[in-house]
N, C-alpha and C positions, 0 to 999 in steps of 0.2 A: 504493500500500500504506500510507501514512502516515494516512489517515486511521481505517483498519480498524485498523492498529498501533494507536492512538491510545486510539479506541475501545474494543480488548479489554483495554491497559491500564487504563482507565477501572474499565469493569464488576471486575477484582480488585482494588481498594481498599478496603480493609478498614475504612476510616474510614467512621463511622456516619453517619445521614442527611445525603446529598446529592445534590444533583441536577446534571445536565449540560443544557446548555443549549447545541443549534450552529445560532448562524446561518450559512443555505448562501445565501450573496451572489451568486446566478449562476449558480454551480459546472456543468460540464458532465461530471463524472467520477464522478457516484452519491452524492458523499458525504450527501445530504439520504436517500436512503434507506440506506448503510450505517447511519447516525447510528440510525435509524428501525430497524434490525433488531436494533439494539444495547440499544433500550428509550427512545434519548433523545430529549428535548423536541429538535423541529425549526423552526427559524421559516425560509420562505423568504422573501429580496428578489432585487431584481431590479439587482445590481450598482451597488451602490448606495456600495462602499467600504469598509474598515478600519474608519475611525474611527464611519460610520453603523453598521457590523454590531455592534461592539462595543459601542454605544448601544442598540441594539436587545433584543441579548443583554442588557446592563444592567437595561435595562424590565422584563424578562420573570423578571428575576433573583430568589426569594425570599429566598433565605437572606442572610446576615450579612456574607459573606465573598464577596469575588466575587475569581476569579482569568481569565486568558486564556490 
């Protein structure tokens, strides 16, 4: 459930343009398609680690402000 929690907390922020970014490293529990039904930017790897997902995420990052 944490990642759909996550998620639908995401989409009620009321803070103006921004984008969500999840990279699913592996994951065998749906979250690349929760992420996806949710509206957001999905990147998949292939377990590849924390610190690679988070670089990843990073690359792919537009805006200003990157949080995790």
């Amino acid at each position: 459930h944490t990642i759909r929690d996550c998620c639908e907390g995401l989409r009620a922020l009321a803070y103006p343009d921004f984008e969500v970014i999840v990279v699913d490293d592996g994951s065998t529990d749906g979250t690349g398609t929760i992420a996806r039904d949710h509206g957001f930017h999905v990147i998949s790897t292939e377990n590849q680690g924390l610190s690679s997902a988070r670089n990843t995420g990073l690359a792919a990052a537009t805006g200003e402000i990157v949080a995790y």
